[in-house]
C-alpha positions as CSV (number, residue, x, y, z in Angstrom):
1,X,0.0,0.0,0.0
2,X,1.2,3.3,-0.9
3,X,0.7,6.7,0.4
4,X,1.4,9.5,-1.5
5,X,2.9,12.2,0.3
6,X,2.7,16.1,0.1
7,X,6.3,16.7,-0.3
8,X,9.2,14.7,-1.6
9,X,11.4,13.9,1.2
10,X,14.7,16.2,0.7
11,X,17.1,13.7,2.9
12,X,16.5,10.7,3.9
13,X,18.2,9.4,7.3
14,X,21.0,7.2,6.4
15,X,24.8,7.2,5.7
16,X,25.8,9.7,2.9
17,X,26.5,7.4,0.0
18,X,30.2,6.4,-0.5
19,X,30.7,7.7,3.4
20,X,31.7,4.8,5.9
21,X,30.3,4.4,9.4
22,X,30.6,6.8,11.3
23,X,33.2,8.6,9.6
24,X,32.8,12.7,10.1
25,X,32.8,14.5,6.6
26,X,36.7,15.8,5.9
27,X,38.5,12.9,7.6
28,X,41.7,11.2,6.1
29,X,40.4,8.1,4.2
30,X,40.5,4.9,5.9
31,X,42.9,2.6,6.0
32,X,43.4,0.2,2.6
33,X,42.3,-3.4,3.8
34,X,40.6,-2.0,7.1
35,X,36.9,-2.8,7.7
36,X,36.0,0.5,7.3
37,X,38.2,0.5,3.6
38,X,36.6,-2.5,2.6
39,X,32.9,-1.4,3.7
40,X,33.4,1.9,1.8
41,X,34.1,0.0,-1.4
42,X,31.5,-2.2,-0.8
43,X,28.8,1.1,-0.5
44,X,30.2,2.6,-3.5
45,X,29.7,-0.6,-5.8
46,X,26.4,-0.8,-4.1
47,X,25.0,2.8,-4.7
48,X,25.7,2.0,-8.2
49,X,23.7,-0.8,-8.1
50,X,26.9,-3.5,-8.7
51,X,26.1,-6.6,-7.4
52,X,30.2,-7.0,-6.8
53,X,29.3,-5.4,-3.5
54,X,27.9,-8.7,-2.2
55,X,30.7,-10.5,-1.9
56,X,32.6,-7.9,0.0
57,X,29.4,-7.6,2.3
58,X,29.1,-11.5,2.9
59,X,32.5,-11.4,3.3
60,X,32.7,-8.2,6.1
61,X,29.2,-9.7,7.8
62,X,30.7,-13.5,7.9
63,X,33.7,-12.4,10.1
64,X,31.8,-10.1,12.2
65,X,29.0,-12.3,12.8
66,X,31.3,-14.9,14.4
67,X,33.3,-12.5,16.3
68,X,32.9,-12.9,20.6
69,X,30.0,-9.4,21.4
70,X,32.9,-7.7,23.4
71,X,34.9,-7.8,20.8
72,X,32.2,-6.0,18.7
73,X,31.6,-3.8,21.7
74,X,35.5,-3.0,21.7
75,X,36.3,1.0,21.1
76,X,33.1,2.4,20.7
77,X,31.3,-0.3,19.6
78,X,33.7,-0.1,16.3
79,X,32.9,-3.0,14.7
80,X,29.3,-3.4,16.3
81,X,28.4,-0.4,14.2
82,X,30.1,-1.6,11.2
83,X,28.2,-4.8,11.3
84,X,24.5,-3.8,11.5
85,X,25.5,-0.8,9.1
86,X,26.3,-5.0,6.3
87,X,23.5,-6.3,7.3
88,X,20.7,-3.7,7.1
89,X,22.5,-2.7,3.3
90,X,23.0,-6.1,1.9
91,X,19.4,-7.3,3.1
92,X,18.3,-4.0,1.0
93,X,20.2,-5.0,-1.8
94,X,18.9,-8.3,-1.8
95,X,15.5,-7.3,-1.6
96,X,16.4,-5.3,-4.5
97,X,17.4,-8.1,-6.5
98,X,14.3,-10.1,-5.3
99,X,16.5,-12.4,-3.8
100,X,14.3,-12.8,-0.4
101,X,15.6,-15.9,1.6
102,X,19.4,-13.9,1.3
103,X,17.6,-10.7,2.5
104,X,16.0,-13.0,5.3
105,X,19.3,-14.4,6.5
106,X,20.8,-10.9,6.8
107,X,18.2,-10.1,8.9
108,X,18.7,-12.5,11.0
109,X,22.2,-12.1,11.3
110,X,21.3,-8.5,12.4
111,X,18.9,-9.6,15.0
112,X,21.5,-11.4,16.4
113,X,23.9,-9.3,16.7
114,X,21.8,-6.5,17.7
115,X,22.5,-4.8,21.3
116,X,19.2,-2.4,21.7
117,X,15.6,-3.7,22.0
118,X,13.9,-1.0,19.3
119,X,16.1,-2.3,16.6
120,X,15.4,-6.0,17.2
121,X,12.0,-4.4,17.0
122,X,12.7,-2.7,13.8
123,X,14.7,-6.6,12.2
124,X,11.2,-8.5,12.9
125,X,9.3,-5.5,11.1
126,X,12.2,-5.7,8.5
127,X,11.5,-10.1,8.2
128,X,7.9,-9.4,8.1
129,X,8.3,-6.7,5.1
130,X,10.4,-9.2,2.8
131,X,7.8,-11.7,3.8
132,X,4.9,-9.7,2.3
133,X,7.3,-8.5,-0.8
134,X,7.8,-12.2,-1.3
135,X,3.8,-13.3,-1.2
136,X,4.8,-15.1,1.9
137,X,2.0,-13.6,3.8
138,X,1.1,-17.1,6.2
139,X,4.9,-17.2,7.0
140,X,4.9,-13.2,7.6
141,X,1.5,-13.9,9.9
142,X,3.5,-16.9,11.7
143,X,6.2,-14.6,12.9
144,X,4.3,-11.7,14.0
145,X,2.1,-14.0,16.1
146,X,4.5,-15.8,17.4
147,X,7.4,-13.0,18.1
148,X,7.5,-11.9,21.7
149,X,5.6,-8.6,22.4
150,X,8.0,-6.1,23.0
151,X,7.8,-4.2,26.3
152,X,8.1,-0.6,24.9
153,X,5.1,-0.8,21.7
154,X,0.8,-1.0,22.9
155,X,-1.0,-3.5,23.5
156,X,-2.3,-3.8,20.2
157,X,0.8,-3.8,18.0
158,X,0.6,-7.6,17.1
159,X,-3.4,-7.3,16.5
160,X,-2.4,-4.0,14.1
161,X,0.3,-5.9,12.0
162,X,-2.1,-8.8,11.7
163,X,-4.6,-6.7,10.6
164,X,-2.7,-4.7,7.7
165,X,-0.9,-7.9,6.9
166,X,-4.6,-9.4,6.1
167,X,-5.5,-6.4,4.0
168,X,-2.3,-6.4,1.9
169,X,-2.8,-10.1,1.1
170,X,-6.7,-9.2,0.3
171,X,-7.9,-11.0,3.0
172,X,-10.7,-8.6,3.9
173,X,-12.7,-11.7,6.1
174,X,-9.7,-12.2,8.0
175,X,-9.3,-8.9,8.7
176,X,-12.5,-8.1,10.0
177,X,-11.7,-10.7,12.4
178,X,-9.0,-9.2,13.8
179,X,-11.0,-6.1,14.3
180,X,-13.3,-8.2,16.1
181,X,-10.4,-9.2,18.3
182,X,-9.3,-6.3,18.4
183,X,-12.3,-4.5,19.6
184,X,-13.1,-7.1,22.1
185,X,-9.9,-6.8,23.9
186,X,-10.4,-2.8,23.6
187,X,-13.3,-3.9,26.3
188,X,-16.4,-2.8,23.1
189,X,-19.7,-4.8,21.8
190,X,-18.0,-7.7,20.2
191,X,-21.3,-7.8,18.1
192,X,-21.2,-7.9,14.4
193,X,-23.4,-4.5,14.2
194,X,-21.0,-2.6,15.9
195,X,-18.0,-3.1,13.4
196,X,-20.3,-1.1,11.6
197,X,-21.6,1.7,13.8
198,X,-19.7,4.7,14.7
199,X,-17.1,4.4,17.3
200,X,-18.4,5.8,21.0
201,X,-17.6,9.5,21.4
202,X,-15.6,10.2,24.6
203,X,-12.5,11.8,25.1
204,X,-9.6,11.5,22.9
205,X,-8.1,7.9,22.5
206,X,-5.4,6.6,20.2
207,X,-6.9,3.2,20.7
208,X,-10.2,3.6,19.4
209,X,-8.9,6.1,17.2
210,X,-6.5,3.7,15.6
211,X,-9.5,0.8,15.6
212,X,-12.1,3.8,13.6
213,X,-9.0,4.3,11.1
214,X,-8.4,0.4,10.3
215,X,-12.3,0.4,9.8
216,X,-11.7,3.3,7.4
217,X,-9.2,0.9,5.4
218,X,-11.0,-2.2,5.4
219,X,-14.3,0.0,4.1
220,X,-12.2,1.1,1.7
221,X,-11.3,-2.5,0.0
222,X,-14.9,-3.6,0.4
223,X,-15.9,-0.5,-1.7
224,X,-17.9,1.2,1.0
225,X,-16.9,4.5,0.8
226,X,-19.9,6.4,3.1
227,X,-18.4,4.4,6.0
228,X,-14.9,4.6,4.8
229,X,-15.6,8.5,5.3
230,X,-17.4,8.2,8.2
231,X,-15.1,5.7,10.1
232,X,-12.0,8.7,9.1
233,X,-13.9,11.6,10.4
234,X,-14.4,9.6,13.9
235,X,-11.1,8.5,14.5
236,X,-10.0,12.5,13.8
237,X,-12.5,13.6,17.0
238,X,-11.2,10.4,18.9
239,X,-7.5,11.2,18.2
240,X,-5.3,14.4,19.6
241,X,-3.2,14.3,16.5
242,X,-4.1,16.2,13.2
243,X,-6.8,14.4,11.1
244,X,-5.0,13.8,7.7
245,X,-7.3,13.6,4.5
246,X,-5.0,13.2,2.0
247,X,-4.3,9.4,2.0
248,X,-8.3,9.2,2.2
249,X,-9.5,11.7,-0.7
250,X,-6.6,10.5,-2.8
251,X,-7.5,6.8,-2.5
252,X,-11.1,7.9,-3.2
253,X,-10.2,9.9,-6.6
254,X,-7.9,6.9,-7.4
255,X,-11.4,4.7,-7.2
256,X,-13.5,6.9,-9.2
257,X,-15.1,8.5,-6.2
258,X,-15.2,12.0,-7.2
259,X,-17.7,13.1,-6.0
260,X,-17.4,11.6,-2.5
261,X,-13.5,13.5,-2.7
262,X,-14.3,17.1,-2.7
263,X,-15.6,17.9,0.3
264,X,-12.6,16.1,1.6
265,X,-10.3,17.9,-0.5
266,X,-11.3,21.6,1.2
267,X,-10.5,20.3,4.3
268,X,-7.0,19.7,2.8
269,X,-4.5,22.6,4.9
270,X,-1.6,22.9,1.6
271,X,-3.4,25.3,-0.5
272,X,-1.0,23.6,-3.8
273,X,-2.2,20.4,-2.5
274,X,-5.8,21.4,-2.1
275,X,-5.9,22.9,-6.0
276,X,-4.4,19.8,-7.7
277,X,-6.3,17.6,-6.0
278,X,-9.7,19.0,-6.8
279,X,-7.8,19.8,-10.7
280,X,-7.9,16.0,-10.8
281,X,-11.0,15.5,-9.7
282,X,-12.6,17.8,-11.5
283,X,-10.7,16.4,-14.8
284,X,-11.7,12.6,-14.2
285,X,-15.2,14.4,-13.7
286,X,-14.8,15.8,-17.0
287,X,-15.1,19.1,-16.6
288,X,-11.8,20.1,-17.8
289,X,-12.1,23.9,-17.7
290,X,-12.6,24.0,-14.1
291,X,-9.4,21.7,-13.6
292,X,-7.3,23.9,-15.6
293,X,-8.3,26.9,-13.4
294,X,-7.2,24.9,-10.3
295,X,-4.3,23.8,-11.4
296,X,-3.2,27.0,-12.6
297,X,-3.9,28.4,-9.7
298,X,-1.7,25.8,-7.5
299,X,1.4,27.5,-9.6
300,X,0.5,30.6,-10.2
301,X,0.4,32.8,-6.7
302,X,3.9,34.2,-6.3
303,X,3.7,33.0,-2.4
304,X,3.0,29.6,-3.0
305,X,5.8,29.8,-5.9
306,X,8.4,30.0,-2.2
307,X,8.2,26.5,-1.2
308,X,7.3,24.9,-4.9
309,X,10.8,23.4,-5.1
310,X,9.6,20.6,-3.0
311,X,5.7,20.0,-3.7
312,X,4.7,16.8,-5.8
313,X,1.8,18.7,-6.6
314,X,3.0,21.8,-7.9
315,X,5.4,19.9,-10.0
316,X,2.3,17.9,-11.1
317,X,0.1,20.6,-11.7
318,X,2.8,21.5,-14.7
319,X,3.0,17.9,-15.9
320,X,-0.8,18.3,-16.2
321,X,-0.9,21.7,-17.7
322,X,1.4,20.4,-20.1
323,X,4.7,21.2,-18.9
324,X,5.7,22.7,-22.1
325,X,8.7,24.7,-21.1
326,X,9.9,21.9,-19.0
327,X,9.3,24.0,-15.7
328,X,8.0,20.8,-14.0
329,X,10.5,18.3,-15.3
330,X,13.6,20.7,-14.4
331,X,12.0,21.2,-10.7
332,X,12.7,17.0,-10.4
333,X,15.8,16.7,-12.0
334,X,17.5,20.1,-9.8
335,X,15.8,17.8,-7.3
336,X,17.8,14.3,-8.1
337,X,21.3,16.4,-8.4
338,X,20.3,18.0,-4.8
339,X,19.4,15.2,-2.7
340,X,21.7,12.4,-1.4
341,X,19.2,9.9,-1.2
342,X,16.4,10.2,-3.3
343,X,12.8,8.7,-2.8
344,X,11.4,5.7,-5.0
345,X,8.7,9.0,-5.6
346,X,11.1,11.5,-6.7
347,X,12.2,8.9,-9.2
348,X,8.9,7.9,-10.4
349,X,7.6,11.5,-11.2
350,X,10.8,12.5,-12.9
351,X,10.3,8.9,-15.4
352,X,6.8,10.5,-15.7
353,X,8.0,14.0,-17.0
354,X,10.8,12.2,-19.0
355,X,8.2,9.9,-20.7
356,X,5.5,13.1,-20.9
357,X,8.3,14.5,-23.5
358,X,8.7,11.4,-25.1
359,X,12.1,10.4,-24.0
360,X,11.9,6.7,-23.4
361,X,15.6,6.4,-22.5
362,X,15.6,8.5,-19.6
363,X,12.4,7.5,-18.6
364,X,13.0,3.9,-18.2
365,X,16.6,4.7,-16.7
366,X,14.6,7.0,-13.7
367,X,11.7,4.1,-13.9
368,X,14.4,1.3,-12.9
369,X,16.2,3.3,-10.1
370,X,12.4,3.8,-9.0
371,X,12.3,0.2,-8.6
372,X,15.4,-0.4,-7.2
373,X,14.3,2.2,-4.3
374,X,11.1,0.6,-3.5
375,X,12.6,-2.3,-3.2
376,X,15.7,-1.2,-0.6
377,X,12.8,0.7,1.3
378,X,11.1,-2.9,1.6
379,X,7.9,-1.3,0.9
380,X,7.2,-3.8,-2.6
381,X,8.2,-5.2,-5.0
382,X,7.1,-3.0,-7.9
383,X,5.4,0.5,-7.9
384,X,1.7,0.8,-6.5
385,X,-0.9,0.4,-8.9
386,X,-2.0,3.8,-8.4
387,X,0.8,5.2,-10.2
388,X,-0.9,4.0,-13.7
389,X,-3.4,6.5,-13.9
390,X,-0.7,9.6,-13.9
391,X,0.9,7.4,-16.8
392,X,-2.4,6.9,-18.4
393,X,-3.3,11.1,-17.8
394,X,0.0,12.0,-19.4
395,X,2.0,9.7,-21.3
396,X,1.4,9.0,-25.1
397,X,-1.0,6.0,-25.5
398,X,1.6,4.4,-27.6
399,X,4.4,4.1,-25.2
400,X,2.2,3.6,-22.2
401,X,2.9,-0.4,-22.5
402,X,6.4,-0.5,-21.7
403,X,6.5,1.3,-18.6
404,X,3.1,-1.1,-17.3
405,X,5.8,-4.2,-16.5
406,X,7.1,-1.6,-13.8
407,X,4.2,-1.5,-11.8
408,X,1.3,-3.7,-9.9
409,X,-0.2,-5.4,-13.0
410,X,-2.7,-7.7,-11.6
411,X,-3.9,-4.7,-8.7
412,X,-4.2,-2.3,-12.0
413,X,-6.3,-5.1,-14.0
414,X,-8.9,-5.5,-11.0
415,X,-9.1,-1.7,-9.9
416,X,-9.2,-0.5,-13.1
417,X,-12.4,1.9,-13.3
């Protein structure tokens, strides 16, 4: 499942590519043959996707793996560091390569040499991620049931896992069942009818809120979009934290659901956000004037023109107007030369402008590093389905086929409205 976000990320955490662990900027290099040498050639080979870094990481994890912990722990933790820093990049780059039982045993040769408890945490979420990529989901439910709950997550983090492992695997019964489970451990009616009724106002709860927003998502796959809306807007007044529509309205537009999306859209707080959005609405609708207006407005205001470097949809409203002059394209690639570790999104949108202008070189080029991303993020194993209908919108109808293999085929063939 994907959700689209506002704003490209400009830095992702992470080591800066080519930079060893925990090596400040401006320090001699290390030494040739040291771990550090040999895990900053590894890195380099790697960010240019060369699978000749594999070797040097088996090679630098194998040793470390079987060294005694205080020997890891030695200086600083030198060679601690150095060997979860192996492990989490070579289980990415196997994910990458769709190898998935080699991405599993790097991560648990991380959990075992892993000294704090919200990293272990973070390896299990890691197994269960590669699981799902792989279409492994009963393995994937197998370990998240039978993994010890952590002392420092809610009660409910097992039951939430479950539950979006379910829906991800389009197992909408099961699901429900969990939110059975899930509500009857809350202490709520375990009754049928009150999946379906609106949760009990009260004060706020991040429980009940989180239980109204998994109702939201099931409604959602079963195509009940009143309730999906309904279920959204409760878990907002249950929850102290800012109700977010975009995810909903977006998914709605994405289902044909205009209508149902607008009034959603004006609660929408980005004002370059709010135009596109109802732009595309309005276009699937078509009434293709009024889109035009919105999305010229969304690039047109001087002020919001400040912080358009960074907004998907400003960039988009271009790519929708036509991006003639290229304004929208050039935003992405100042974008890709500016950020160390770009997004499987900033990618994507820059194949789209690239493919807009009938380049099909660069497009595929950005298309493939897209997939590599997505892949190292351990998020899927090709782009979501949702990312067809911008290719559809904008790319000739003759070179829309070879950019389909990228993406969720089988998600696009059912959803398609």
């Amino acid at each position: 499942m994907m959700a689209s976000p506002a704003q490209i990320p400009t830095q992702i955490p992470g080591q800066i590519p080519g930079q060893p662990p925990n090596q400040p900027p401006n320090q001699p290099p290390p030494v040739k043959g040291s771990w550090e040498d040999l895990l900053g050639q590894a890195i380099q080979l790697d960010q240019n996707r060369n699978v000749e870094a594999i070797p040097i990481y088996e090679k630098l994890i194998s040793r470390i793996h079987k060294l005694p912990e205080a020997k890891r722990m030695a200086h600083g933790k030198r060679l601690q560091r150095i060997g979860e820093e192996v492990a989490v990049r070579a289980y990415q780059m196997y994910a990458s390569l769709e190898q998935y039982e080699k991405s599993l045993e790097m991560l648990d040769i991380l959990g075992d040499i892993l000294d704090e408890e919200d990293l272990v945490v973070g390896a299990l979420q890691g197994k269960i991620n590669v699981m799902i990529m792989a279409n492994r989901y009963d393995d994937a439910l197998a370990l998240n049931n039978s993994a010890p709950q952590p002392p420092n997550v809610g009660r409910f983090h097992q039951l939430i896992r479950e539950f979006y492992i379910y829906i991800e695997a389009e197992r909408l019964d099961q699901a429900r069942d969990v939110l059975k489970r899930y509500q009857a451990k809350l202490g709520s009616s375990g009754a049928e009818a009150a999946l379906l009724s609106a949760v009990s106002e009260g004060e706020p709860n991040q429980e009940r809120a989180t239980l109204a927003r998994m109702k939201s998502v099931l409604s959602i796959e079963e195509e009940r979009w009143d309730e999906a809306i309904a279920f959204h807007v409760e878990a907002g007044k249950l929850s102290d934290e800012e109700n977010d529509y975009h995810n909903l309205y977006s998914t709605l537009i994405h289902r044909g659901q205009m209508e149902r999306s607008l009034p959603l859209i004006e609660n929408e707080s980005s004002s370059i956000r709010q135009r596109f959005w109802r732009g595309l609405a309005y276009s699937y609708m078509g009434k293709k004037e009024e889109a035009a207006i919105s999305w010229q407005s969304a690039i047109g205001d001087e002020e919001i023109q400040e912080e358009s470097g960074v907004h998907l949809e400003w960039v988009l409203s271009h790519y929708y107007l036509g991006d003639k002059e290229r304004i929208g394209l050039e935003a992405f690639l100042r974008m890709l030369r500016e950020v160390e570790n770009p997004s499987w999104q900033l990618f994507f949108f820059t194949a789209l402008g690239w493919a807009m202008h009938k380049n099909s070189r660069n497009a595929l080029h950005n298309m493939d590093f897209a997939v590599d991303r997505i892949r190292r993020d351990i998020q899927s194993s090709t782009l979501p389905w949702t990312m067809w209908r911008y290719i559809e919108d904008l790319v000739p109808q003759e070179d829309q086929a070879q950019y389909l293999p990228y993406l969720d085929e089988a998600k696009i063939a059912s959803r398609r409205i």
